[in-house]
mmCIF file of the N, C-alpha and C atoms, coordinates in Angstrom:
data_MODEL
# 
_entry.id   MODEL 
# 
loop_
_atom_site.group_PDB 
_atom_site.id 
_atom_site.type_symbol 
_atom_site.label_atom_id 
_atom_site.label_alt_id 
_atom_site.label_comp_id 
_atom_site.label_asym_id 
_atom_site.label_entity_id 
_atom_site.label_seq_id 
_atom_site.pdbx_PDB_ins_code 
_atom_site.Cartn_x 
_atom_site.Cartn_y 
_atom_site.Cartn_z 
_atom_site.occupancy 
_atom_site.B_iso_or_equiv 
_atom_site.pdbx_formal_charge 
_atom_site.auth_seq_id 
_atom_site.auth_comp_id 
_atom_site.auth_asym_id 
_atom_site.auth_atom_id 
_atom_site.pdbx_PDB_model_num 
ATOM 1   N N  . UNK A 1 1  ? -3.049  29.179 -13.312 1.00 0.00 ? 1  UNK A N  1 
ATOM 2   C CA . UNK A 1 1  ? -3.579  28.348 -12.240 1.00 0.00 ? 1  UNK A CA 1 
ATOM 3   C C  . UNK A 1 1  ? -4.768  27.558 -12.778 1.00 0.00 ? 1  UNK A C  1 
ATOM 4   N N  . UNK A 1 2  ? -4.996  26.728 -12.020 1.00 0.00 ? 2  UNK A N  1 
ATOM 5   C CA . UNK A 1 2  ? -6.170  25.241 -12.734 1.00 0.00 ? 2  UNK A CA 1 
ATOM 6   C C  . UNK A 1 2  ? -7.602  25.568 -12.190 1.00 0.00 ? 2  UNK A C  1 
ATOM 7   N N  . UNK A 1 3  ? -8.229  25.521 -12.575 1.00 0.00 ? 3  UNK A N  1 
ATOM 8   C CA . UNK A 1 3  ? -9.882  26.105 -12.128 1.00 0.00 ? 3  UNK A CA 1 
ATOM 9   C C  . UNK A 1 3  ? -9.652  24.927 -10.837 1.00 0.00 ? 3  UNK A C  1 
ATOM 10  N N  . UNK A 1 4  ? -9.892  25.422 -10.079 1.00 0.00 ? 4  UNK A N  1 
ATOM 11  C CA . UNK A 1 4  ? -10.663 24.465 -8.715  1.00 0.00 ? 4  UNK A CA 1 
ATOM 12  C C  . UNK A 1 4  ? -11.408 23.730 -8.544  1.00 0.00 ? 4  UNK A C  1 
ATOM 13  N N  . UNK A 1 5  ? -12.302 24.679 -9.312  1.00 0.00 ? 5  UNK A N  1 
ATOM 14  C CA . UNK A 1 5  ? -13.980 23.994 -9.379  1.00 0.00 ? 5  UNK A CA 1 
ATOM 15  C C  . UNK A 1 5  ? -13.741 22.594 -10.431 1.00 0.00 ? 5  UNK A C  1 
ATOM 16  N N  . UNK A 1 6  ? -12.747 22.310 -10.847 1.00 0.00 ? 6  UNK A N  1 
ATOM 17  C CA . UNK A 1 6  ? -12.615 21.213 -11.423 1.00 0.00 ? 6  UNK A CA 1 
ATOM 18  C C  . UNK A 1 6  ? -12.948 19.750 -10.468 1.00 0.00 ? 6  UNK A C  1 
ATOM 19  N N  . UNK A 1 7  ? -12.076 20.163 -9.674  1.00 0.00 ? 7  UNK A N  1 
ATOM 20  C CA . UNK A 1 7  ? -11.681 18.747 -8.773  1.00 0.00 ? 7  UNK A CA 1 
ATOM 21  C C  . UNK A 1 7  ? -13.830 18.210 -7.673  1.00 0.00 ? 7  UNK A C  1 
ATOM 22  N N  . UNK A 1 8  ? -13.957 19.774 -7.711  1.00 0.00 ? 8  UNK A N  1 
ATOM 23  C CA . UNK A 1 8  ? -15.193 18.805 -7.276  1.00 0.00 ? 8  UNK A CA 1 
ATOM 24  C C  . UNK A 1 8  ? -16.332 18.207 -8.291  1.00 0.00 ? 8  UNK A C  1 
ATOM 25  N N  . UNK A 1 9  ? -16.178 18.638 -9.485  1.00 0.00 ? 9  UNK A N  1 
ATOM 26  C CA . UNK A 1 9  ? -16.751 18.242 -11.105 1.00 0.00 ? 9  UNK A CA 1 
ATOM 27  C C  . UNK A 1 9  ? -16.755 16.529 -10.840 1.00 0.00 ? 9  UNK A C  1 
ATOM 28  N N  . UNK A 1 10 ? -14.999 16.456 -11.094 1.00 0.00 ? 10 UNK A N  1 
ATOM 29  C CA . UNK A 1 10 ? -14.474 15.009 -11.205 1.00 0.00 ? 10 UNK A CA 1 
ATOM 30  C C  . UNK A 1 10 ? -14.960 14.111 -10.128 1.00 0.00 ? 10 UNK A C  1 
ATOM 31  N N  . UNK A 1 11 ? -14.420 14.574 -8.581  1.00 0.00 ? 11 UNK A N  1 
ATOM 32  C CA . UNK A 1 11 ? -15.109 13.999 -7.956  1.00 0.00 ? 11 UNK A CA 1 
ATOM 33  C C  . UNK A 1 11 ? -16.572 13.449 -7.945  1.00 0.00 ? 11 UNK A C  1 
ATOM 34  N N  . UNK A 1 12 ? -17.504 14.137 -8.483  1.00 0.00 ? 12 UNK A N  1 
ATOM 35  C CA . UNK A 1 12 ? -18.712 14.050 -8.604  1.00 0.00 ? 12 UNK A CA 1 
ATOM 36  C C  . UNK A 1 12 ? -18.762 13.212 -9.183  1.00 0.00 ? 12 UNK A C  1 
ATOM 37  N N  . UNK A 1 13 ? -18.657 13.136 -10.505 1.00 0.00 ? 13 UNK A N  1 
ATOM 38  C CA . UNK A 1 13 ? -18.480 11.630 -11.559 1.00 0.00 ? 13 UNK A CA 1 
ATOM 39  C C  . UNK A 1 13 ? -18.013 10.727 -11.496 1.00 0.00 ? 13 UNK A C  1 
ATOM 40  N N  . UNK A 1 14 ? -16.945 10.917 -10.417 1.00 0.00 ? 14 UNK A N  1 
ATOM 41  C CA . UNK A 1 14 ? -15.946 9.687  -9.642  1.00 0.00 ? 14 UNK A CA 1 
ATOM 42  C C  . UNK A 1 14 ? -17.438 9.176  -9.064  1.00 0.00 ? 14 UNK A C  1 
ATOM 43  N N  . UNK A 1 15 ? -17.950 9.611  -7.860  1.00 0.00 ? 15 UNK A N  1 
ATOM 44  C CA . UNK A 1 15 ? -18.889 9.227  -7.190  1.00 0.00 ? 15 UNK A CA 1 
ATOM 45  C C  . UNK A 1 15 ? -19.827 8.406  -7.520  1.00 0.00 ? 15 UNK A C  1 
ATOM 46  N N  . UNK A 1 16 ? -20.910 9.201  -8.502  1.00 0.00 ? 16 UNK A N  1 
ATOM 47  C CA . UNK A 1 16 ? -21.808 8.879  -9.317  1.00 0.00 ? 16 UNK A CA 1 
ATOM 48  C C  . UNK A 1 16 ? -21.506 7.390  -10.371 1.00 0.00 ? 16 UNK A C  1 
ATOM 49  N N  . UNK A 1 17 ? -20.246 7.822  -10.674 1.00 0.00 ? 17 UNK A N  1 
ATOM 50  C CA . UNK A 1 17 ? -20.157 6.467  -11.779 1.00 0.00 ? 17 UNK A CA 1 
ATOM 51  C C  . UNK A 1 17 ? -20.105 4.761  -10.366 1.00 0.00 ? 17 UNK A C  1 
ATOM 52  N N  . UNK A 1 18 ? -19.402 5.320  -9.583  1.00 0.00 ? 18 UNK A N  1 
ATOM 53  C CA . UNK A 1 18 ? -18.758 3.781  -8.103  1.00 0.00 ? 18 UNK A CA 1 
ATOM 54  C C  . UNK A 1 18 ? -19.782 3.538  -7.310  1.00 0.00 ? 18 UNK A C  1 
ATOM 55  N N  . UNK A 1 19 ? -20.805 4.626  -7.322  1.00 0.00 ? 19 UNK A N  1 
ATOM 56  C CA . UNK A 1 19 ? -22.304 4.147  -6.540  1.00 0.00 ? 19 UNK A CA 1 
ATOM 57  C C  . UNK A 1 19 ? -22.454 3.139  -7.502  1.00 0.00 ? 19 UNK A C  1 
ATOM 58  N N  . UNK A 1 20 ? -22.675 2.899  -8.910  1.00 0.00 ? 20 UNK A N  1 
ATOM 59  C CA . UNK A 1 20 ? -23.507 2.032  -10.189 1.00 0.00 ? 20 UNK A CA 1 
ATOM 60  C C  . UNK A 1 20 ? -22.364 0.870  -9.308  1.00 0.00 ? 20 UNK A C  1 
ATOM 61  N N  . UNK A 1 21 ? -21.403 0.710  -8.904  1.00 0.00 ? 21 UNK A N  1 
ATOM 62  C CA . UNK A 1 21 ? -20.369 -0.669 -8.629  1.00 0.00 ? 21 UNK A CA 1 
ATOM 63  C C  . UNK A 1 21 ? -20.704 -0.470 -7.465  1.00 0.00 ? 21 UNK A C  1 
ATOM 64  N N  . UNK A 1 22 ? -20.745 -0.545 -6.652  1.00 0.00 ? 22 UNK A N  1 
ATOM 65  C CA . UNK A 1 22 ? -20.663 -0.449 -5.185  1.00 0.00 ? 22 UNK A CA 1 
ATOM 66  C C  . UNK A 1 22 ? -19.956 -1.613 -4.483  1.00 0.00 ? 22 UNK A C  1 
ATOM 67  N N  . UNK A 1 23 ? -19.639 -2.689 -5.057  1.00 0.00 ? 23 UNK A N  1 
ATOM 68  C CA . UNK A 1 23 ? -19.228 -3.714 -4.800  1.00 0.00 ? 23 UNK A CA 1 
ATOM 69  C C  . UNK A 1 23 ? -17.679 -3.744 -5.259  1.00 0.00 ? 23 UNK A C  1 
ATOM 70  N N  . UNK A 1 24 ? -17.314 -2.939 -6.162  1.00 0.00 ? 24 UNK A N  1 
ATOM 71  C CA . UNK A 1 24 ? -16.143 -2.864 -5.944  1.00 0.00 ? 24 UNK A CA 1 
ATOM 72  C C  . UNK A 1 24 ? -15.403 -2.049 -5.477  1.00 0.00 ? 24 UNK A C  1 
ATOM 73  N N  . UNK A 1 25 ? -13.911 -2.338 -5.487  1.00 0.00 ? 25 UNK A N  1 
ATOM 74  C CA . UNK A 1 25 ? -12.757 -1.575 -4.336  1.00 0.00 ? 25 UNK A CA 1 
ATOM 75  C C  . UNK A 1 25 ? -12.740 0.236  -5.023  1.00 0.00 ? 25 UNK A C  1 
ATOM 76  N N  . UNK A 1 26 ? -12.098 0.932  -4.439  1.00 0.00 ? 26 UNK A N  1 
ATOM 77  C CA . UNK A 1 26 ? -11.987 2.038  -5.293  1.00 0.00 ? 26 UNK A CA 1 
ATOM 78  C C  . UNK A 1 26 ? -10.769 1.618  -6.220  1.00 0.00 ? 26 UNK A C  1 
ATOM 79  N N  . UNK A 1 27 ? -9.566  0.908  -5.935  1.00 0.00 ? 27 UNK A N  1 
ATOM 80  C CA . UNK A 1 27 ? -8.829  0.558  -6.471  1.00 0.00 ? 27 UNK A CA 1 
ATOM 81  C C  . UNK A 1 27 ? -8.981  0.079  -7.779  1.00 0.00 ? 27 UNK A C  1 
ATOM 82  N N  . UNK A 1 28 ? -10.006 -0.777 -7.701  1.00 0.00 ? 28 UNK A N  1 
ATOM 83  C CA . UNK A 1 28 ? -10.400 -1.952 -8.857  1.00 0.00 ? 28 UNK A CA 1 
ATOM 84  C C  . UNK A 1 28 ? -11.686 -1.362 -9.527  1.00 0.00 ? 28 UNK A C  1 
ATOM 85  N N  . UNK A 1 29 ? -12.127 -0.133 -9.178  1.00 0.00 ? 29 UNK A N  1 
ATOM 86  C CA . UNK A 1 29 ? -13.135 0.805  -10.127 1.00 0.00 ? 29 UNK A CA 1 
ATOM 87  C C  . UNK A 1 29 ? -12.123 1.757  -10.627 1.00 0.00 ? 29 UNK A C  1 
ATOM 88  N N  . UNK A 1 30 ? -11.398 2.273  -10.110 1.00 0.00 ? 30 UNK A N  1 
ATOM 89  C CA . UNK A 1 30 ? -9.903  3.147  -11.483 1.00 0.00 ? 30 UNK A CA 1 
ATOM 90  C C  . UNK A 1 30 ? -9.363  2.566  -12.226 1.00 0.00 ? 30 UNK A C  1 
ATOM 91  N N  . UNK A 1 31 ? -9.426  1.146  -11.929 1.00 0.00 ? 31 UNK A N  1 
ATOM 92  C CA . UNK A 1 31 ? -8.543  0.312  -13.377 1.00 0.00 ? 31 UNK A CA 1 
ATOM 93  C C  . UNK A 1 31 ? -9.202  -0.236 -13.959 1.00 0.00 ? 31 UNK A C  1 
ATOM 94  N N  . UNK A 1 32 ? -10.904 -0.564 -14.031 1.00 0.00 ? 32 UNK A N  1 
ATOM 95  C CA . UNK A 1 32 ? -11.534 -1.206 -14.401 1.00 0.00 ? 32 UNK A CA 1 
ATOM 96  C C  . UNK A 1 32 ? -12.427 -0.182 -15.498 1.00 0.00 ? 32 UNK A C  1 
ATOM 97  N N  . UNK A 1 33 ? -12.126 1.093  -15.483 1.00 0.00 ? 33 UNK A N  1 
ATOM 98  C CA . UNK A 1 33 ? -12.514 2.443  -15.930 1.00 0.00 ? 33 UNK A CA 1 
ATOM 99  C C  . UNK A 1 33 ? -11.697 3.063  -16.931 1.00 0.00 ? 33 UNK A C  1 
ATOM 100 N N  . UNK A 1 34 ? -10.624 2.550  -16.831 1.00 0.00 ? 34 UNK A N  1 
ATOM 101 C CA . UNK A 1 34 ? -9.289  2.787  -17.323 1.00 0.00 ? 34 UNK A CA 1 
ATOM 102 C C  . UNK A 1 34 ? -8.252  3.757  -16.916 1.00 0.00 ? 34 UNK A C  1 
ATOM 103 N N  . UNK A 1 35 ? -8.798  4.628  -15.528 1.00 0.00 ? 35 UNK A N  1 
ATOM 104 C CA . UNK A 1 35 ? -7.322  5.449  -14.949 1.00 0.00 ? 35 UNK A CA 1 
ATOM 105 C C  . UNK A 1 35 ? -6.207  5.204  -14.428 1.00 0.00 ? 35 UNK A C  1 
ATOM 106 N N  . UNK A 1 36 ? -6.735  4.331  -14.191 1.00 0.00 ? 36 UNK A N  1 
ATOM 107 C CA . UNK A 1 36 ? -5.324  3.414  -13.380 1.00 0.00 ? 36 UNK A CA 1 
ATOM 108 C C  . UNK A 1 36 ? -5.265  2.527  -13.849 1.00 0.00 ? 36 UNK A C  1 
ATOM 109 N N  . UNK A 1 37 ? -3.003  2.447  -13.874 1.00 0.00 ? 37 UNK A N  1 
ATOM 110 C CA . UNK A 1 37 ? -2.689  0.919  -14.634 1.00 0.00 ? 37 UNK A CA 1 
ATOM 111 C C  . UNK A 1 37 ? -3.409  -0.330 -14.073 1.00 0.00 ? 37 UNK A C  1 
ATOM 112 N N  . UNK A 1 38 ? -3.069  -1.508 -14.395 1.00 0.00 ? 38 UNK A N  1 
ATOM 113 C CA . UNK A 1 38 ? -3.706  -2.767 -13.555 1.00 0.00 ? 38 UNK A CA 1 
ATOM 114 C C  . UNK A 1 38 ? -2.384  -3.262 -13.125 1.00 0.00 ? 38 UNK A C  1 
ATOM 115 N N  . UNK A 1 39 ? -2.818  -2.621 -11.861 1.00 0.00 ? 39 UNK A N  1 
ATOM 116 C CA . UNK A 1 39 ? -1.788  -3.270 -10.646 1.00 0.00 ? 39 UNK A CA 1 
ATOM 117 C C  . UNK A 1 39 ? -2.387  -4.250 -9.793  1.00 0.00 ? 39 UNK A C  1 
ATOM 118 N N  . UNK A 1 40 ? -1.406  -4.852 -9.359  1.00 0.00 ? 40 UNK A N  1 
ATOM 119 C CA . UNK A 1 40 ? -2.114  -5.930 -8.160  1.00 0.00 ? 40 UNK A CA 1 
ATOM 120 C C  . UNK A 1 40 ? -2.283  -5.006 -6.825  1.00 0.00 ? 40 UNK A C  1 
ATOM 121 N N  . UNK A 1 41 ? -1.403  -4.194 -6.569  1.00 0.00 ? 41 UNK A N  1 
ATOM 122 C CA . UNK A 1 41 ? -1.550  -3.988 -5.206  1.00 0.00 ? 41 UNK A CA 1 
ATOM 123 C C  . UNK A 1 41 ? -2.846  -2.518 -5.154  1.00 0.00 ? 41 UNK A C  1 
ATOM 124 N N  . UNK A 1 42 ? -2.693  -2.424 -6.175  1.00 0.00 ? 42 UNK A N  1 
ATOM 125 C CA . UNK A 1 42 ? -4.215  -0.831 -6.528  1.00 0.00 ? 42 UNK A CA 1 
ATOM 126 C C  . UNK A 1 42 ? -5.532  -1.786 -6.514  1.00 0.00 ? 42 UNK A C  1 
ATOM 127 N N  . UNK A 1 43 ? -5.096  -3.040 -7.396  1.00 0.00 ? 43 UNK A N  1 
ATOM 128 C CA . UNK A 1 43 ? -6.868  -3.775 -7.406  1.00 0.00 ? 43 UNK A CA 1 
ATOM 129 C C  . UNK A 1 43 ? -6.897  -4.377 -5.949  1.00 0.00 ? 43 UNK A C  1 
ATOM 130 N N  . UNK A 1 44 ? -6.104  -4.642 -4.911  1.00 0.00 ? 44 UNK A N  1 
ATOM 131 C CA . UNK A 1 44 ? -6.320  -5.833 -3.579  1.00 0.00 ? 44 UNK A CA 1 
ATOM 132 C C  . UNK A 1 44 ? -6.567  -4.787 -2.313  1.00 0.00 ? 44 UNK A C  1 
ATOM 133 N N  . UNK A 1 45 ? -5.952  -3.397 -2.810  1.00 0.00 ? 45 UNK A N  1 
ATOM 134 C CA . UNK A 1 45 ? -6.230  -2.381 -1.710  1.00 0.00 ? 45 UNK A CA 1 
ATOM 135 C C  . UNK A 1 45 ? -7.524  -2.162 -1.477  1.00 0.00 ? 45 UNK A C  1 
ATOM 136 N N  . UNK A 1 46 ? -7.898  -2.587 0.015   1.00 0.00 ? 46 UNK A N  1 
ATOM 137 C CA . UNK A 1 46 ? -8.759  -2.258 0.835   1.00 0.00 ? 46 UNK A CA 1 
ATOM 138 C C  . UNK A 1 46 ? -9.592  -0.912 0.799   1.00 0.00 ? 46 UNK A C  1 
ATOM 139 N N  . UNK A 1 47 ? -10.666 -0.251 0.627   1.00 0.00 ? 47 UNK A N  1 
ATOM 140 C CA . UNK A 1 47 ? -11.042 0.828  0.859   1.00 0.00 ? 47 UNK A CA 1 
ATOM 141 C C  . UNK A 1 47 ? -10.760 1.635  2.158   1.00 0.00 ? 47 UNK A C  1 
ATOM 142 N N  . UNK A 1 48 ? -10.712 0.927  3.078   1.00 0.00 ? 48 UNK A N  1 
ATOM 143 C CA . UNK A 1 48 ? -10.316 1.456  4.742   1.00 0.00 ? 48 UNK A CA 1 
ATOM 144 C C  . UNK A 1 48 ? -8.947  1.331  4.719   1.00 0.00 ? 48 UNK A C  1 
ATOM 145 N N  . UNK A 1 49 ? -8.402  0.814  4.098   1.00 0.00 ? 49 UNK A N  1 
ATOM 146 C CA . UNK A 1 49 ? -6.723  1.266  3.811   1.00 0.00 ? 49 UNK A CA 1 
ATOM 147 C C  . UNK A 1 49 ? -6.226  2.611  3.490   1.00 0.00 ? 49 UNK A C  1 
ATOM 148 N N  . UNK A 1 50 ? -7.005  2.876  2.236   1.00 0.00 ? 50 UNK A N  1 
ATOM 149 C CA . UNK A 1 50 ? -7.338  3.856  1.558   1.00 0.00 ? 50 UNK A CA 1 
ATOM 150 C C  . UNK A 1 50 ? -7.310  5.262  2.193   1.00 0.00 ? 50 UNK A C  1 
ATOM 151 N N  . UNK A 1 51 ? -8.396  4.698  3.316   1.00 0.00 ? 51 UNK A N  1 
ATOM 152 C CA . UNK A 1 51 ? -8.952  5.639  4.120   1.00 0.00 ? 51 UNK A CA 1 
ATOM 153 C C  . UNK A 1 51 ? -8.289  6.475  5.020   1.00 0.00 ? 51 UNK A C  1 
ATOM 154 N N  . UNK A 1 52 ? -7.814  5.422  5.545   1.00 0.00 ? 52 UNK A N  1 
ATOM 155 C CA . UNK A 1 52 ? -6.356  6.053  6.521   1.00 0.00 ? 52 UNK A CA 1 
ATOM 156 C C  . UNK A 1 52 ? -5.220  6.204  6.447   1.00 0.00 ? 52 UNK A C  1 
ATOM 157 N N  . UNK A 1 53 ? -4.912  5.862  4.977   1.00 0.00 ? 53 UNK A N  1 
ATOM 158 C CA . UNK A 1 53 ? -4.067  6.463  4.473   1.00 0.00 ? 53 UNK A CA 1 
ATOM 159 C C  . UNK A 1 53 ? -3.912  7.620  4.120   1.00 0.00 ? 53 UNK A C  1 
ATOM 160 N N  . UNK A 1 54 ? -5.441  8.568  3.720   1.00 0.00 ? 54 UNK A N  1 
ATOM 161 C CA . UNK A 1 54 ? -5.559  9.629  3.349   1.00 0.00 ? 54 UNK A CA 1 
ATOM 162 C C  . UNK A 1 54 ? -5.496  10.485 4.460   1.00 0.00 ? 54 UNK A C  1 
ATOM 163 N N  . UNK A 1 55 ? -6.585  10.258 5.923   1.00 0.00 ? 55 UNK A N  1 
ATOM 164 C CA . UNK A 1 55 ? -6.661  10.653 7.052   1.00 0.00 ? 55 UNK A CA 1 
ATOM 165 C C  . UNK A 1 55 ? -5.073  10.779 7.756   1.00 0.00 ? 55 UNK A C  1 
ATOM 166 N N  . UNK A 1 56 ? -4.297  10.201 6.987   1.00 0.00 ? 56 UNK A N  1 
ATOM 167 C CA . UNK A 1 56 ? -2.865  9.952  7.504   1.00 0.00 ? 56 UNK A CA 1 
ATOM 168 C C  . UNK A 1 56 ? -2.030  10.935 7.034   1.00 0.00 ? 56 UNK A C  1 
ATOM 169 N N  . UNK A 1 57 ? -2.252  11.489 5.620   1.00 0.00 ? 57 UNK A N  1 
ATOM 170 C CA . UNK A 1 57 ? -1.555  12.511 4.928   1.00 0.00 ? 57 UNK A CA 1 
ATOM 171 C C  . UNK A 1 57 ? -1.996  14.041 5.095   1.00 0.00 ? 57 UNK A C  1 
ATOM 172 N N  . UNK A 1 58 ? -3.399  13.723 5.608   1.00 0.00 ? 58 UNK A N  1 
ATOM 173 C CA . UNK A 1 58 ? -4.474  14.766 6.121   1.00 0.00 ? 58 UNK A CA 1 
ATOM 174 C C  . UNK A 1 58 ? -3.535  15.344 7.355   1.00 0.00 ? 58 UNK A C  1 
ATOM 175 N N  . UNK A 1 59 ? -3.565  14.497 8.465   1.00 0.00 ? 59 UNK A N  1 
ATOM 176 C CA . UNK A 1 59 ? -2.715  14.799 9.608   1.00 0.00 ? 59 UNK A CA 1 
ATOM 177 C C  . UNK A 1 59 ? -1.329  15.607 9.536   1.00 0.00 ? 59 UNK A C  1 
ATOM 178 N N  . UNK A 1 60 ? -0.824  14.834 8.474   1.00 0.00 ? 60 UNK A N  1 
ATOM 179 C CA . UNK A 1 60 ? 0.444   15.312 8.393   1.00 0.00 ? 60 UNK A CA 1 
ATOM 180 C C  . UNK A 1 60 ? 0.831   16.760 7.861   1.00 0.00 ? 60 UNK A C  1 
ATOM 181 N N  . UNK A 1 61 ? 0.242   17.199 6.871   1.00 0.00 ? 61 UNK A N  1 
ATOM 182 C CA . UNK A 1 61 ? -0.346  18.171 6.131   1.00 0.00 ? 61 UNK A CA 1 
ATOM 183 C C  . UNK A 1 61 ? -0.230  19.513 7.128   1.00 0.00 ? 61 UNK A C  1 
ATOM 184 N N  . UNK A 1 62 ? -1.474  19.206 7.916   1.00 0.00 ? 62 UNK A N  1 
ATOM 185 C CA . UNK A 1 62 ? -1.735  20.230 8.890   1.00 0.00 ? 62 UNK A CA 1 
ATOM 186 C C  . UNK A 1 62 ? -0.439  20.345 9.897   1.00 0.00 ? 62 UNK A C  1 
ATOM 187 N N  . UNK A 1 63 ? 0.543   19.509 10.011  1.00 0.00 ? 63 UNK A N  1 
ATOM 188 C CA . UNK A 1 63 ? 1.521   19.965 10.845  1.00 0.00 ? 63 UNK A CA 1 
ATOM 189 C C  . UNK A 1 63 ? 2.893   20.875 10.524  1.00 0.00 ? 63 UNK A C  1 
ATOM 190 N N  . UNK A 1 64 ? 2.352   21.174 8.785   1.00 0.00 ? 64 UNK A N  1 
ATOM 191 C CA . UNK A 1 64 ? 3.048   21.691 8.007   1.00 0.00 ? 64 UNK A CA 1 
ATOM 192 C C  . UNK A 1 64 ? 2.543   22.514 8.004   1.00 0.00 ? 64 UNK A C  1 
# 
C-alpha cells in the first residue's frame, strides 16, 4: 500500500508552488510545470469548472 501521507506532501507543493502564479489556471500551472501534456482543453479549463467537477465526483462517490 502507498504511504498516504504522500498525497498531502504533494498537495502542499502543488499549493505553495500556484500561490507564486496565482494568475494562472490550475490547468495551465500543470503544463507549464511539466505534469501535464499541453492540451488545449487542460490549459482553457476554468478553475470553477474544475471545481464542480470535483464537487460532482465528490457527490457521486458518497452514493456509492
Amino acid at each position: 500500500m502507498r504511504d498516504e501521507k504522500r498525497i498531502d506532501r504533494i498537495l502542499k507543493l502543488i499549493g505553495d508552488k500556484w500561490k507564486n502564479n496565482p494568475d494562472q489556471r490550475f490547468g495551465q500551472f500543470l503544463i507549464n510545470i511539466g505534469c501535464a501534456p499541453d492540451d488545449i482543453a487542460l490549459w482553457r479549463l476554468e478553475d470553477n469548472d474544475l471545481e464542480e467537477g470535483l464537487k460532482e465526483m465528490s457527490a457521486e462517490n458518497k452514493g456509492k
